[in-house]
N, C-alpha and C positions, 0 to 999 in steps of 0.2 A: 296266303299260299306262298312257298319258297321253293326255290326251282335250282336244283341241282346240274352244277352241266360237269358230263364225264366223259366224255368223248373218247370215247376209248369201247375195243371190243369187248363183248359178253359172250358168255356162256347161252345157249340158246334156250334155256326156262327160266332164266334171270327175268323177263319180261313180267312172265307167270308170277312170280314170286312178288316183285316190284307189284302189280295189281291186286295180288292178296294182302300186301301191305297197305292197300286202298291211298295207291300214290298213282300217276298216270305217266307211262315212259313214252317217249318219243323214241320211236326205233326206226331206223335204215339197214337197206338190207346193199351191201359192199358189192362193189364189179369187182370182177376177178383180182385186177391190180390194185384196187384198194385192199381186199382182204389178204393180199400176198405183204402188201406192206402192214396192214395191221396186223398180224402175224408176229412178226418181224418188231416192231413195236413191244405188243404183248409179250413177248418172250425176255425182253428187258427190264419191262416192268416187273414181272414175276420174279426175274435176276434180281432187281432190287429189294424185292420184298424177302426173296431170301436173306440174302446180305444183312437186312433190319429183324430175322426169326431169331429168339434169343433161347426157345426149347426146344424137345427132340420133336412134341408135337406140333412146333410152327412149323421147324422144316418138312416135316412129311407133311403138310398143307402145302407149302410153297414149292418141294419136290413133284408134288402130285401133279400142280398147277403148270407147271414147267415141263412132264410127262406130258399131259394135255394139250399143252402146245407143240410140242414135237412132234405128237403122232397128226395134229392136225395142219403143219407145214409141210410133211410126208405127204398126206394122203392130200391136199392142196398142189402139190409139185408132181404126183403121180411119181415118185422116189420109190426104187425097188428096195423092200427093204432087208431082203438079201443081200444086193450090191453095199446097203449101205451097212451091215451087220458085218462084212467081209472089209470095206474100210477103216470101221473102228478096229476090228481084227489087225489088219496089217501097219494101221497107224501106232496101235501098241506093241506091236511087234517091232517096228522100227525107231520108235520115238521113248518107247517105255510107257508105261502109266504114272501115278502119283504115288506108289505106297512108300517112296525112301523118301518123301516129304521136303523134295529139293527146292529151294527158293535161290532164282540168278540175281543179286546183285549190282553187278554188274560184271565187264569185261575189259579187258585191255588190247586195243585194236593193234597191231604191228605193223599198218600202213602208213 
């Protein structure tokens, strides 16, 4: 028998799944602050796995993964997501978005 450690959040029928694979998980269920942090965690991990997608189908697996975590650090935060539909509004409003594909370099500081 080999025993895998993953320590890391799942999806809630990964359990199901892992048992029809006639393997046996050991699962914990997170207090609030651990799940805010493993969240938070997760959402980097997903980051990276995008970063390593080399097709359009990886990344719409690892975009989806990364949806998945957002709506569930929202709906974990109790995030109006109104308010928050209204700050990515005004943050592109004020900062731009990415379509002129500007990458900084760097700067020359005059102090």
């Amino acid at each position: 028998m080999a025993r895998i450690t993953y320590n890391k959040l799942i999806r809630d029928k990964i359990p199901d799944i892992i048992i029809a694979d006639n393997a046996t998980p050991k699962i914990s269920v997170l207090s609030d602050e651990q799940f805010a942090l493993a969240l938070k965690q997760k959402i980097v991990e997903e980051a990276m796995e995008l970063l390593e997608a080399k097709s359009n189908d990886d990344m719409i697996n690892e975009i989806s993964d990364l949806l998945e975590i957002v709506d569930a650090i929202v709906a974990h935060h109790h995030i109006d997501t109104n308010a928050l539909m209204e700050k990515k509004r005004s943050k592109r409003e004020k900062r731009g978005g990415f379509e002129e594909r500007l990458f900084l370099e760097y700067t020359d500081d005059e102090k």
